[in-house]
C-alpha positions, 0 to 999 in steps of 0.5 A: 506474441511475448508476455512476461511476469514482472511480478507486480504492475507495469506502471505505464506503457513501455519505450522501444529503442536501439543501443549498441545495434539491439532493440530494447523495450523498457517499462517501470514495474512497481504499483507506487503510483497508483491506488486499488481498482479493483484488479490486483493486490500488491503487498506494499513490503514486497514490491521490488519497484524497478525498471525492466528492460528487454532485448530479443535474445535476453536470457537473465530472470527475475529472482522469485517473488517474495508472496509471503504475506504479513498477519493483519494486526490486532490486540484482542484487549483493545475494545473497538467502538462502533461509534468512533469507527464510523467517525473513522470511516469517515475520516479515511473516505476523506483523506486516506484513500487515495493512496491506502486504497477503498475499504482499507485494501491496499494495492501497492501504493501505500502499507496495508493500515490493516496489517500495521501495528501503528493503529494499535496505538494511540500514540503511535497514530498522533505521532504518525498522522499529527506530528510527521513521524513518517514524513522522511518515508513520504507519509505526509502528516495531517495535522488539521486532523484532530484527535477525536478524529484519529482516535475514529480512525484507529477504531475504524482501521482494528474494527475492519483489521479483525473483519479481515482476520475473520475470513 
């Protein structure tokens, strides 16, 4: 039995076959296409999304992983509103999810929000989420979301940034 660290998920299952009279196994590794569940965390930055192949007398590595981590973003002078945070919540349930992860844990697919700078901004979050800001980096913009609704989730997402910074 062989295992190997390829340093962040294996997306789907490996593919075997021969060239050059060597048999090689190939996986795609890199958690893009996938959301939390309940198993390991990848930091979105960090993942070095690539295709691996193997060969039975292989001698290259990987180079290290990069395991820094980002601070989770925050400005003690912006109040959060309880209120407009549950609204928040409630909006990410809906829409944001799927790709940012349950409870705001990120796990690859997309940024931690937590850790982004963007939500500290008002405007910044209308011309991310509203206006397609991130649209060329494949964040898709929603603009049937209204402002109230991503002011919510601005609150929602410092409120649950400073949670984390407190553990």
């Amino acid at each position: 039995m062989w295992s190997f660290d390829a340093q962040v998920g294996i997306q789907a299952q490996p593919i075997t076959y021969r060239a050059g009279g060597r048999q090689l196994v190939t996986v795609i590794v890199g958690w893009r296409g996938s959301g939390y569940g309940g198993g390991p965390v990848w930091e979105y930055r960090q993942q070095r999304r690539r295709v691996l192949t193997f060969a039975l007398d292989g001698r290259v590595s990987l180079p290290p992983a990069d395991k820094s981590e980002m601070p989770f973003a925050d400005d003690p002078a912006l109040p959060v509103d309880a209120a407009k945070a549950a609204v928040g919540r409630a909006v990410y349930n809906a829409r944001c999810m799927i790709c940012h992860g349950p409870g705001l844990r990120a796990s690859g697919a997309a940024p931690d929000l937590r850790r982004s700078s963007i939500p500290l901004s008002r405007d910044a979050m209308v011309s991310v989420l509203r206006d397609g800001a991130l649209r060329p980096a494949g964040m898709p913009d929603f603009k049937d979301i209204g402002l109230a609704e991503t002011e919510g989730l601005q609150h929602y997402i410092r409120a649950e940034a400073r949670a984390a910074a407190q553990r």
